[in-house]
KOLSEPA-19071 format. One record per atom (N, C-alpha, C, CB): x, y, z; residue number from 1. Coordinates in Angstrom, 2 decimals, m for minus. Each point is the difference from the previous one (the first is absolute). Glycine has a CB too. Layout:
+---------+---------+---------+-----+
|    east |   north |      up |  nr |
+---------+---------+---------+-----+
|       X |       Y |       Z | NUM |
...
+---------+---------+---------+-----+
***
This chain:
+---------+---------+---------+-----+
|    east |   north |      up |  nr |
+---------+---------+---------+-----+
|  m82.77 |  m10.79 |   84.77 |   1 |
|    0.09 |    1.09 |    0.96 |   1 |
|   m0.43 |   m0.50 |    1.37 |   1 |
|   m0.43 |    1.71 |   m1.82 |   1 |
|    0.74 |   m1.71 |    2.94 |   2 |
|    0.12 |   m0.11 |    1.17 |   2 |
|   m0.61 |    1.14 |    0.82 |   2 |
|    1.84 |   m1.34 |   m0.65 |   2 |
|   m2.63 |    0.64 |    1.51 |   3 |
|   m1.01 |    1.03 |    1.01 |   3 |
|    0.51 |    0.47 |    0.69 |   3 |
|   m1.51 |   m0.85 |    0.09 |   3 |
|    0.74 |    1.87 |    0.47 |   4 |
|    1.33 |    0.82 |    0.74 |   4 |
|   m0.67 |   m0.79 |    1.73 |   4 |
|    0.63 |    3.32 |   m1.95 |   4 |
|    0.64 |   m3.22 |    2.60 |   5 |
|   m0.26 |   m0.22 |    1.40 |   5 |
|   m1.10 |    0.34 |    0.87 |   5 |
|    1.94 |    0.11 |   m0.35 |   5 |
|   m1.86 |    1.48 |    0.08 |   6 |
|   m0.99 |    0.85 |    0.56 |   6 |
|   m0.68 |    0.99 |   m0.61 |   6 |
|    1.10 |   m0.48 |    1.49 |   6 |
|   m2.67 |    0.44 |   m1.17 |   7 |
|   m0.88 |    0.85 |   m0.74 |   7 |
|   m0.18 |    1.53 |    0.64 |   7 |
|   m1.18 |   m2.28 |   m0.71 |   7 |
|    1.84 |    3.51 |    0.58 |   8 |
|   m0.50 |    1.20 |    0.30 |   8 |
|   m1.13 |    1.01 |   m0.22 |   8 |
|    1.80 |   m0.61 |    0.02 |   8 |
|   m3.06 |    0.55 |    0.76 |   9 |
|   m0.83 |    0.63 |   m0.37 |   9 |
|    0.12 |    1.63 |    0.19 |   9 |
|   m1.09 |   m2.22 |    0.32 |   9 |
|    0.73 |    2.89 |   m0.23 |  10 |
|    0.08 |    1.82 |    0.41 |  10 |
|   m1.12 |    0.69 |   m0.56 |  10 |
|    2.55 |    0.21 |   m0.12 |  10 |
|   m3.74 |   m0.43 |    1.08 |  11 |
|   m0.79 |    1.18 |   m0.65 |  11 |
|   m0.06 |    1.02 |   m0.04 |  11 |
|   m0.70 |   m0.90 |    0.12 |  11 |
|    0.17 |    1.21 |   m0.89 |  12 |
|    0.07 |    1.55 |   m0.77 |  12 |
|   m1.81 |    0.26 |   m0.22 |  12 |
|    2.91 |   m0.35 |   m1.73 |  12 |
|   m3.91 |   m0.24 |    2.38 |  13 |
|   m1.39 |    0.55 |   m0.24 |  13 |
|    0.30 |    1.61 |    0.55 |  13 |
|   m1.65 |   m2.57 |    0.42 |  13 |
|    0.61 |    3.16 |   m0.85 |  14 |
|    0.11 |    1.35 |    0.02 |  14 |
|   m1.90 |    0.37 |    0.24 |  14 |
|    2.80 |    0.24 |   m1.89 |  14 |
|   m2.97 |    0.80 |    2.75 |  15 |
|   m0.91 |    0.03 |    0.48 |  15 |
|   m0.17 |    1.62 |    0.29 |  15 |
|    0.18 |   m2.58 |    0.68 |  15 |
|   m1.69 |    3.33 |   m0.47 |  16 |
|    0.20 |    1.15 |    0.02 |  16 |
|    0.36 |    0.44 |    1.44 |  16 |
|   m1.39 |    0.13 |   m2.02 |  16 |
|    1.93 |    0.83 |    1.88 |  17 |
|    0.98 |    0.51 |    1.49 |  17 |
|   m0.84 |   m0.33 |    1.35 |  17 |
|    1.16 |    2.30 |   m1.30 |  17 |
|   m2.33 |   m1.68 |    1.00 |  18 |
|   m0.90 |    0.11 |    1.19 |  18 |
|   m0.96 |   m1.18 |    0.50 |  18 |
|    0.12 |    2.28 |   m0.78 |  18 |
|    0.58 |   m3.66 |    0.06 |  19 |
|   m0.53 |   m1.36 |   m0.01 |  19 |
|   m0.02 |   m0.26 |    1.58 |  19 |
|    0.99 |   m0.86 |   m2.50 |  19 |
|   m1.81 |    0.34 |    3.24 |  20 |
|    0.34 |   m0.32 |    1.13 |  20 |
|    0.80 |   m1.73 |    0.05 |  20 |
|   m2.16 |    1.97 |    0.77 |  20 |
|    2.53 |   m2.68 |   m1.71 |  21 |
|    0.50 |   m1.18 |    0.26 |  21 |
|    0.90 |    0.49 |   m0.38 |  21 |
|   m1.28 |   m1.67 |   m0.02 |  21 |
|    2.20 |    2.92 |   m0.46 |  22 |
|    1.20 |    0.01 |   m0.48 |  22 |
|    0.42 |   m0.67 |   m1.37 |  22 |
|    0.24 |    0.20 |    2.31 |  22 |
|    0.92 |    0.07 |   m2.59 |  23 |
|    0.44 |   m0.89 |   m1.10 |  23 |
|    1.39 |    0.70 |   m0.28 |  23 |
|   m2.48 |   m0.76 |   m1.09 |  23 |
|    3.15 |   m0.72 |    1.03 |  24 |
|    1.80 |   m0.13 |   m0.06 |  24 |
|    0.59 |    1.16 |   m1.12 |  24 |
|   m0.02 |   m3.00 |    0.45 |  24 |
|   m1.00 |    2.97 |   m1.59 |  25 |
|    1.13 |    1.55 |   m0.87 |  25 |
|    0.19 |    0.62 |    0.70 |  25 |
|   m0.60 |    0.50 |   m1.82 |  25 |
|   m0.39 |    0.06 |    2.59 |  26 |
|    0.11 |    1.52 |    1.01 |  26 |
|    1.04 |   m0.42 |    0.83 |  26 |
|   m2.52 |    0.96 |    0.24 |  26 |
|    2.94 |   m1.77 |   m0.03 |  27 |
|    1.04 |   m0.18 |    0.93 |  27 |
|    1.00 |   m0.46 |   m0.56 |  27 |
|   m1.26 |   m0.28 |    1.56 |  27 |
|    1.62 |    0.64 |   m2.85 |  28 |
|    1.28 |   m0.26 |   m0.22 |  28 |
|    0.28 |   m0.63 |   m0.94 |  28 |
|    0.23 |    0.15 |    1.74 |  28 |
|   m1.22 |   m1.45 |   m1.87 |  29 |
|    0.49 |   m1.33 |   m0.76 |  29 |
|    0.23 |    0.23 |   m1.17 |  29 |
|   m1.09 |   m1.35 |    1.14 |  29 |
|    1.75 |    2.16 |   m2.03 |  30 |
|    0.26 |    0.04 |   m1.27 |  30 |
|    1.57 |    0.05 |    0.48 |  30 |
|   m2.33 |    1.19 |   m1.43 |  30 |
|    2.71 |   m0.56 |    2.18 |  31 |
|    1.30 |    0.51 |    0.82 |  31 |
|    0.54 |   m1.61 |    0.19 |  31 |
|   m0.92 |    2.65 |    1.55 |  31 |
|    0.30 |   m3.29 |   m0.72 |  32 |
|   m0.25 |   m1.20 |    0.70 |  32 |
|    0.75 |   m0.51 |   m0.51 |  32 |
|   m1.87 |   m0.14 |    0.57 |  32 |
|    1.16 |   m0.42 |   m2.32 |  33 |
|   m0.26 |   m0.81 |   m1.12 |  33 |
|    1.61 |    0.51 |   m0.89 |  33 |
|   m3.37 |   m0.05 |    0.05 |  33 |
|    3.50 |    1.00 |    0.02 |  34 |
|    1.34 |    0.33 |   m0.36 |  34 |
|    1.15 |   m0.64 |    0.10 |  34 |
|   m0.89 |    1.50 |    0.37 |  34 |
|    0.99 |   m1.08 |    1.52 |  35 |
|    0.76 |   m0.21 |    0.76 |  35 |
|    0.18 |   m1.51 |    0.01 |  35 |
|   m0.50 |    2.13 |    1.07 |  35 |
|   m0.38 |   m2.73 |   m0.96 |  36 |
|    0.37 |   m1.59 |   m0.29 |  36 |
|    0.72 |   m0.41 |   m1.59 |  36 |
|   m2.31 |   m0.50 |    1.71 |  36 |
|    2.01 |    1.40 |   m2.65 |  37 |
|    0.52 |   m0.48 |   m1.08 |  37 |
|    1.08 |   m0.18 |   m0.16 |  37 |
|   m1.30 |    0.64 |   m0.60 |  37 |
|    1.86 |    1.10 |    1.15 |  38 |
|    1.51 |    0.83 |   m0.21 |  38 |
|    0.83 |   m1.56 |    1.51 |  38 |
|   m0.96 |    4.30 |   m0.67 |  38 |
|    0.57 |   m4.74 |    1.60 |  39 |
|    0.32 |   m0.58 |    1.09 |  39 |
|    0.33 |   m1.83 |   m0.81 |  39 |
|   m1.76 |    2.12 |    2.11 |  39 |
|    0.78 |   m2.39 |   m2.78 |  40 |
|   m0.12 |   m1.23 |   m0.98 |  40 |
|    1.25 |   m0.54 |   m0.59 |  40 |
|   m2.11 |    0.90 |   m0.58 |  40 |
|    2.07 |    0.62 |   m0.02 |  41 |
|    1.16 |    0.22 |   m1.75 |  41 |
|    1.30 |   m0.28 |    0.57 |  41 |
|   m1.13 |    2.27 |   m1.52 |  41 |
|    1.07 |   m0.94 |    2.58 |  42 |
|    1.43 |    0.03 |    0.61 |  42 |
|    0.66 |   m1.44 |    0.90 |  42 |
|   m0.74 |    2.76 |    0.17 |  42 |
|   m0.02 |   m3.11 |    0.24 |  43 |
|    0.70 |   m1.71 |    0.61 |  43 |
|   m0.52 |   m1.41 |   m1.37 |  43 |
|   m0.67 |    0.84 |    3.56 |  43 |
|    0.36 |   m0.30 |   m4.56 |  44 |
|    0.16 |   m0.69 |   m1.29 |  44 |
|   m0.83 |   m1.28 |    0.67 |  44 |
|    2.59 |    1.02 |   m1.32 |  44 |
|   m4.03 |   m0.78 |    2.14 |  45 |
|   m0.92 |   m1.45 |   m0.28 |  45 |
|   m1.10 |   m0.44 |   m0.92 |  45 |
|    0.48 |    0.17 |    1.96 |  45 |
|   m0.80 |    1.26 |   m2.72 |  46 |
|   m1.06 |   m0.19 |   m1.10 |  46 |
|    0.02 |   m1.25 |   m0.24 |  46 |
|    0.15 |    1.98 |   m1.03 |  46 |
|    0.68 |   m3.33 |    0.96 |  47 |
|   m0.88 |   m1.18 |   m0.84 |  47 |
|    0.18 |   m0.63 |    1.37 |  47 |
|    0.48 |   m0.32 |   m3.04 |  47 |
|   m0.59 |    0.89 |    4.72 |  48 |
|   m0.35 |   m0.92 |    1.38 |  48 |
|   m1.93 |    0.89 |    0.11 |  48 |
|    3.55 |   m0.38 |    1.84 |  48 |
|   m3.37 |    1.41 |   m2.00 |  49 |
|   m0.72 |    1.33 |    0.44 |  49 |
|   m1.42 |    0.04 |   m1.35 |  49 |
|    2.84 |    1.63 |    1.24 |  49 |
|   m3.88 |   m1.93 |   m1.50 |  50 |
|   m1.05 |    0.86 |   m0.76 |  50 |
|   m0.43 |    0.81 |    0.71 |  50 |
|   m0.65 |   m1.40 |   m1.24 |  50 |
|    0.68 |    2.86 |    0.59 |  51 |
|   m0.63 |    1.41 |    0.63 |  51 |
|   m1.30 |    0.07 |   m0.92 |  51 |
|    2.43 |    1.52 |    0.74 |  51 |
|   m3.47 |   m1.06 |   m0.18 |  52 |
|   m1.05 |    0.84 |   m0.17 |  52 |
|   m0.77 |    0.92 |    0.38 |  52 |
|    0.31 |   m1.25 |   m0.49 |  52 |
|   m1.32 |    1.76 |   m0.48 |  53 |
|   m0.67 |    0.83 |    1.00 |  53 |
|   m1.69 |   m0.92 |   m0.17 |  53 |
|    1.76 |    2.94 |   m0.35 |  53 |
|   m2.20 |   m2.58 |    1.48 |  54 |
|   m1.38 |   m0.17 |    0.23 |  54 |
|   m0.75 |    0.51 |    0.48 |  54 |
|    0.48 |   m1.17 |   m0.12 |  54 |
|   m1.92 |    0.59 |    0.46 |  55 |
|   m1.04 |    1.11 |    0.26 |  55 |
|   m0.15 |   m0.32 |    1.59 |  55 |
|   m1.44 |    0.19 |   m2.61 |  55 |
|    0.18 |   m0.11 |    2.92 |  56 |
|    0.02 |    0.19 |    1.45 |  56 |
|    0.58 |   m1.69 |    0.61 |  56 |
|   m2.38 |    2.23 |   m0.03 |  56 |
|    2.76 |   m1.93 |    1.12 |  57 |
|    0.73 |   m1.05 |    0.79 |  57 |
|   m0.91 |   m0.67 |    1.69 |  57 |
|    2.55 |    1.57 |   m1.31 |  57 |
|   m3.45 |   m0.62 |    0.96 |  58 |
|   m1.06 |   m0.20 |    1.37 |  58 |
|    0.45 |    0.33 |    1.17 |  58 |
|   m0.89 |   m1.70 |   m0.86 |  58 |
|    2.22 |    3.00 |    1.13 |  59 |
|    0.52 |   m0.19 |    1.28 |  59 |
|    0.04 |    2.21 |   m0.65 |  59 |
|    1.82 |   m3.75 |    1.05 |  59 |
|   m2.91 |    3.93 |   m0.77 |  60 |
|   m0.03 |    1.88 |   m0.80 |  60 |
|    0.64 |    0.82 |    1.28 |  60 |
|   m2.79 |    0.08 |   m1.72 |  60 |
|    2.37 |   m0.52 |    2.69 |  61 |
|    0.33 |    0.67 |    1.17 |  61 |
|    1.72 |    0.21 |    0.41 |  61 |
|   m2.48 |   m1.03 |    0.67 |  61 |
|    2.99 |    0.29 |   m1.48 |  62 |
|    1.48 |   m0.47 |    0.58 |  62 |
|    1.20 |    0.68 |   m1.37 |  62 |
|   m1.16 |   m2.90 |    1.52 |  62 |
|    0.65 |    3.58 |   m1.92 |  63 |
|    0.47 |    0.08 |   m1.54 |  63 |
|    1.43 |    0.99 |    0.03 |  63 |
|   m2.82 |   m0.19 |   m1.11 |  63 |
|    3.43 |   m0.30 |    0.20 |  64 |
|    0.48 |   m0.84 |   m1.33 |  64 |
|    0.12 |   m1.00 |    1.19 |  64 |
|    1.44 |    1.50 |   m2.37 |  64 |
|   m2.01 |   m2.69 |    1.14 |  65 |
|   m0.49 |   m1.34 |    0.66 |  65 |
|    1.38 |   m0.49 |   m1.51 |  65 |
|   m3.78 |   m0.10 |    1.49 |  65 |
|    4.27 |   m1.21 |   m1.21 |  66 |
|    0.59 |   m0.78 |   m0.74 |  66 |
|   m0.46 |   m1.39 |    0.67 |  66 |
|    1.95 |    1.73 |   m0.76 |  66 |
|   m2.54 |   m3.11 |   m0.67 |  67 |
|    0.38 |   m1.51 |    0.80 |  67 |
|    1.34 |   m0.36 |   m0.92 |  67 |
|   m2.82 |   m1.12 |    0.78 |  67 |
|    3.07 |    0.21 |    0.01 |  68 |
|    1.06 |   m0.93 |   m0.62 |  68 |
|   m0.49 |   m1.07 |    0.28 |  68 |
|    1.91 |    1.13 |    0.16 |  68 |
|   m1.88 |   m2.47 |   m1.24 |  69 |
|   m0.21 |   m1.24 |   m0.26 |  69 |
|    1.16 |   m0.81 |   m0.35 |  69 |
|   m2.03 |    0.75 |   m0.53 |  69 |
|    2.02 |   m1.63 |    1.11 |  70 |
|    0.91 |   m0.71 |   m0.94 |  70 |
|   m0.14 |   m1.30 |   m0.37 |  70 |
|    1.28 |    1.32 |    0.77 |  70 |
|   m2.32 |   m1.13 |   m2.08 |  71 |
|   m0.50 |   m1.19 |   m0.45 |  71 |
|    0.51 |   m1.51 |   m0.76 |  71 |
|   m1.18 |    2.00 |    0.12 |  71 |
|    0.30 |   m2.95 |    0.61 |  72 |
|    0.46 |   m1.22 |   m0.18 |  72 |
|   m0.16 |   m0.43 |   m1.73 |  72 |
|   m0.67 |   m0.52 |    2.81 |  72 |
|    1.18 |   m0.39 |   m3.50 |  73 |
|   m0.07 |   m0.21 |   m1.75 |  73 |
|   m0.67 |    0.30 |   m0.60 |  73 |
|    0.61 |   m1.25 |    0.04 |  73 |
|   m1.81 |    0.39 |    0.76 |  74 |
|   m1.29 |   m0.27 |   m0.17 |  74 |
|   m1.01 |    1.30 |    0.09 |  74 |
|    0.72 |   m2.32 |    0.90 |  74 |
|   m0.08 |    3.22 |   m0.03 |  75 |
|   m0.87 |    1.26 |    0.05 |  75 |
|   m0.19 |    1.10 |   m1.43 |  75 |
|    0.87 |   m0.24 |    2.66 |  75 |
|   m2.10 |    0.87 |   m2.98 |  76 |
|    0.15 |    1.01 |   m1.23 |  76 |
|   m0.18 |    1.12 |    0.92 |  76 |
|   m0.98 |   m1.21 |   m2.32 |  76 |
|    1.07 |    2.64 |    1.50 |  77 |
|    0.05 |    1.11 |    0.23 |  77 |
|   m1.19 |    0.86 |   m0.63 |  77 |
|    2.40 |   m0.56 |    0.30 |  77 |
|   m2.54 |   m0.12 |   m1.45 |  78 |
|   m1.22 |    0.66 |   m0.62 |  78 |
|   m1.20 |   m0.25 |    0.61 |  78 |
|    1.00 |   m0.09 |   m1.94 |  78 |
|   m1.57 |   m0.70 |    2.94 |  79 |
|   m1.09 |    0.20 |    0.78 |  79 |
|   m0.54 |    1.54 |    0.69 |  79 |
|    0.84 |   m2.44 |    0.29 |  79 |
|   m1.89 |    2.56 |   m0.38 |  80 |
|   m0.54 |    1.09 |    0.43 |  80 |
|    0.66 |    0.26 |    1.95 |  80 |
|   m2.48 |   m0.54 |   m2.26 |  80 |
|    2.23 |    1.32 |    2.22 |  81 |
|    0.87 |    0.26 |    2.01 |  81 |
|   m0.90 |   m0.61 |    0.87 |  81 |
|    1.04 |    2.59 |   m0.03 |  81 |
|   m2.65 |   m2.56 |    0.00 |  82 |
|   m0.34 |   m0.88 |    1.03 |  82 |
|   m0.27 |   m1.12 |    0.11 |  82 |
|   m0.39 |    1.37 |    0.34 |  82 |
|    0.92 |   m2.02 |   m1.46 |  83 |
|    0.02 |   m1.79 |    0.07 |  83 |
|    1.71 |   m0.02 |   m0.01 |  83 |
|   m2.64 |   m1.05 |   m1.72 |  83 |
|    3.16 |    1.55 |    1.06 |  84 |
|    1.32 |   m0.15 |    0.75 |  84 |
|    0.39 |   m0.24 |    1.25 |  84 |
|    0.16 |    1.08 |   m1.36 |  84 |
|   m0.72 |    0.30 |    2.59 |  85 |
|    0.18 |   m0.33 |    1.25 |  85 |
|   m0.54 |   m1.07 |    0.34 |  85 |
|    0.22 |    1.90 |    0.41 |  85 |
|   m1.16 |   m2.91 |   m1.09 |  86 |
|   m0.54 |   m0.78 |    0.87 |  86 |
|    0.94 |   m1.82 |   m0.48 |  86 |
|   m2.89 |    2.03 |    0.24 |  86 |
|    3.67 |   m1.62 |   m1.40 |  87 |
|    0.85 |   m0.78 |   m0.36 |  87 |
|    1.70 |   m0.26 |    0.12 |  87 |
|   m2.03 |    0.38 |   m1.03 |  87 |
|    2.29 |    0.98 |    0.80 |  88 |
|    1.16 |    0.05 |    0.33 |  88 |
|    0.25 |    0.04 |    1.30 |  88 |
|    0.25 |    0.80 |   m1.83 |  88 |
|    1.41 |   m1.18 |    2.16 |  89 |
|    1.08 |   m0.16 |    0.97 |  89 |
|    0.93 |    0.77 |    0.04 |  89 |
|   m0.38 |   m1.77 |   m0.09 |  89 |
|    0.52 |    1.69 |    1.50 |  90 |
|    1.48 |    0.96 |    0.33 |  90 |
|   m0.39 |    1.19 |   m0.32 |  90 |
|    1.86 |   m1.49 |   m0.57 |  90 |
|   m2.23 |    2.16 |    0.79 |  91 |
|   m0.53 |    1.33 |   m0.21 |  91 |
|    0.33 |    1.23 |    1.14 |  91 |
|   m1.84 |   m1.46 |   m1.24 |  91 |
|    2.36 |    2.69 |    1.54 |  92 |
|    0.54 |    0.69 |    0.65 |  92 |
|   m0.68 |    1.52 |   m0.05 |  92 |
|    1.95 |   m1.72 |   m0.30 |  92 |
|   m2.77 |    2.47 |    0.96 |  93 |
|   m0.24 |    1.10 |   m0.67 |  93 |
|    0.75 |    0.78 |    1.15 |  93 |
|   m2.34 |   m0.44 |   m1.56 |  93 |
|    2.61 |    1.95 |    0.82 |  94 |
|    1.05 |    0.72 |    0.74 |  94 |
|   m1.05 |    1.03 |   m0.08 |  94 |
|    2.68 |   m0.78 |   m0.53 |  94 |
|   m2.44 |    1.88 |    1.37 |  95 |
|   m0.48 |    1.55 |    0.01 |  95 |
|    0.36 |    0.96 |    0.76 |  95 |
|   m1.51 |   m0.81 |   m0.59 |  95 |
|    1.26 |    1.96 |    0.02 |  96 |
|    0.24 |    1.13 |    0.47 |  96 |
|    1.05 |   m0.16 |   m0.53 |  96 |
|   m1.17 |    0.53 |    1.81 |  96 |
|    1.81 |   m0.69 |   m2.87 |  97 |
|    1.34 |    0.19 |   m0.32 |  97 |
|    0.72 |    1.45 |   m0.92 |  97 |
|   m0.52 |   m2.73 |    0.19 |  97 |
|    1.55 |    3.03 |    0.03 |  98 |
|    0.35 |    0.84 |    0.01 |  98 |
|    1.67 |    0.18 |   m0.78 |  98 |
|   m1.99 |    0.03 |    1.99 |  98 |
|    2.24 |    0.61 |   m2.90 |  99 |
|    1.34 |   m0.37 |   m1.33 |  99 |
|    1.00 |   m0.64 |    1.02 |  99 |
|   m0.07 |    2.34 |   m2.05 |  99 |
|    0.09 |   m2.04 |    3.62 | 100 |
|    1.05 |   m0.05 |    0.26 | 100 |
|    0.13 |   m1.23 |    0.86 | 100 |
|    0.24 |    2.38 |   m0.43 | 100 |
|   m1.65 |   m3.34 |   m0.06 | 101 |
|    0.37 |   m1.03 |    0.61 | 101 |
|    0.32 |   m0.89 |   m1.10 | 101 |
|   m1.26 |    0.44 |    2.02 | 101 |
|    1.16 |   m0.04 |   m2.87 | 102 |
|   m0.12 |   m0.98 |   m1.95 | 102 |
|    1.73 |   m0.88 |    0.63 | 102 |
|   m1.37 |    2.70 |   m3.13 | 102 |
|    2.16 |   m2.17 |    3.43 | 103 |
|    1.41 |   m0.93 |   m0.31 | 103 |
|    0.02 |   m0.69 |    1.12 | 103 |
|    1.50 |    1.45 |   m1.35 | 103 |
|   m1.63 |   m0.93 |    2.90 | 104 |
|   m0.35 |   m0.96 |    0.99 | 104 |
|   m0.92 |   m1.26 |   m0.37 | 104 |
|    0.28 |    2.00 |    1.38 | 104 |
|   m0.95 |   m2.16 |   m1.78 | 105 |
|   m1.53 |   m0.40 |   m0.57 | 105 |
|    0.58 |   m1.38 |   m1.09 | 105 |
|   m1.55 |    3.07 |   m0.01 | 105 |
|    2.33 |   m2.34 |   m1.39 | 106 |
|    0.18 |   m1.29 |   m0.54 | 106 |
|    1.38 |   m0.41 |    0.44 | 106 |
|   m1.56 |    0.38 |   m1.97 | 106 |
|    2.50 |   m0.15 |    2.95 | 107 |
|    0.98 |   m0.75 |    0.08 | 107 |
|   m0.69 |   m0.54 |    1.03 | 107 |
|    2.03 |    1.03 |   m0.93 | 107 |
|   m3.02 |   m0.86 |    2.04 | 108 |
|   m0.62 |   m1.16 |    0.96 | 108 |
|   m0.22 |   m1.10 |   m0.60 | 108 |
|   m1.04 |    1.38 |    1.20 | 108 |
|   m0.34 |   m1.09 |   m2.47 | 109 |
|   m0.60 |   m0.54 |   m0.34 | 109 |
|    0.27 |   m1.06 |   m1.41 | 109 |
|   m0.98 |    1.87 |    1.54 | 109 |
|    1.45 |   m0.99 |   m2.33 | 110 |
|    0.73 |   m0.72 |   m1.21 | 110 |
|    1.34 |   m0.40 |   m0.22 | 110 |
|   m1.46 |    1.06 |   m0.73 | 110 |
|    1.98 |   m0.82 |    1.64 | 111 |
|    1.66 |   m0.22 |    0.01 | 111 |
|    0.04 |   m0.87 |    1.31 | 111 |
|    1.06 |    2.48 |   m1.18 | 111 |
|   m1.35 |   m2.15 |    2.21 | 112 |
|    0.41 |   m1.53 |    1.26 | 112 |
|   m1.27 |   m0.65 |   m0.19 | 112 |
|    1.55 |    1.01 |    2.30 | 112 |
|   m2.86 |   m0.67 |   m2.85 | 113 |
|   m0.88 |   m0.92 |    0.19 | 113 |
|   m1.06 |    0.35 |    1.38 | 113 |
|    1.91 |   m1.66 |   m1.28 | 113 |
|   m1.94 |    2.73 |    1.78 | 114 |
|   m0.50 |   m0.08 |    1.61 | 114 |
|   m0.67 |    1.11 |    0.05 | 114 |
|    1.79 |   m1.13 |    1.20 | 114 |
|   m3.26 |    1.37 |   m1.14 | 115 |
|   m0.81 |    1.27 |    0.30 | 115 |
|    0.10 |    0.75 |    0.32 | 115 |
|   m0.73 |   m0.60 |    0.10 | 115 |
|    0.91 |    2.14 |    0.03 | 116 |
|    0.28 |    1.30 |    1.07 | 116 |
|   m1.21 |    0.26 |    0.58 | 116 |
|    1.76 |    1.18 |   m1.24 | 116 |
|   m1.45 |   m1.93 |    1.85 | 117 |
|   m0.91 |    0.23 |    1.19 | 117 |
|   m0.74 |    0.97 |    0.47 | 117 |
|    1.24 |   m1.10 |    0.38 | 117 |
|   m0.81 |    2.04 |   m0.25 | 118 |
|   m0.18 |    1.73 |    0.39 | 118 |
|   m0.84 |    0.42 |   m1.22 | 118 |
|    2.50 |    0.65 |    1.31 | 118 |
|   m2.59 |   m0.99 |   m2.56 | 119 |
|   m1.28 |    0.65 |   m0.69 | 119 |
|   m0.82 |   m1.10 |   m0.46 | 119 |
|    1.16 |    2.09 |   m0.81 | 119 |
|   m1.36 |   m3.19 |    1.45 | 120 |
|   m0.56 |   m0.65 |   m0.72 | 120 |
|   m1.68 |    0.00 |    1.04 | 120 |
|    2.66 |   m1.43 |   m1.38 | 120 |
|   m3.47 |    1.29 |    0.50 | 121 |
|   m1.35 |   m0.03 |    0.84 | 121 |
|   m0.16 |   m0.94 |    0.58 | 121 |
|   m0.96 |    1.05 |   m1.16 | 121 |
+---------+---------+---------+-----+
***
């Protein structure tokens, strides 16, 4: 089996409403997390594309937060998230995103290869 190109994170931490750091469910990210799937399926990259969900992304203020990675051979996934960031490459975090940027988003990003600029932090 063959790695996929690119790693999709999408958190989904969830936090109580009146949290003052916020948190991405309340804003959507289950919607988000969808929308990337149904966006995935339909341009058939599931084995370019791994989707997930995860927990906090360290960017609460900006939420629905998504990173994208696109890890080198040698890189794992099962590392915990804050030794990851301090290992991994190529890394992209997006926010404030919104269903209706999900197809803008992976034909930038997963289909020509090139960041959208406009939500990315």
């Amino acid at each position: 089996m063959n790695s996929p190109k690119y790693r999709l994170f999408v958190c989904t931490k969830q936090r109580d409403a009146n949290d003052p750091e916020g948190c991405c469910h309340n804003c959507g990210a289950l919607e988000i997390y969808q929308a990337f799937e149904e966006e995935i399926s339909q341009r058939q990259l599931e084995n370019q594309v791994e989707i997930r969900r995860s927990g906090c992304l360290d960017h609460c203020e900006a939420g629905a937060v998504a990173m994208i990675s696109q890890p080198k051979p040698h890189e794992v996934s099962w590392l915990p998230t804050k030794i990851q960031k301090k290992i991994a490459s190529n890394k992209h975090y997006y926010g404030r995103l919104k269903r209706a940027d999900i197809a803008e988003l992976v034909e930038s990003h997963f289909v020509n290869g090139q960041p959208l600029k406009r939500c990315l932090l």
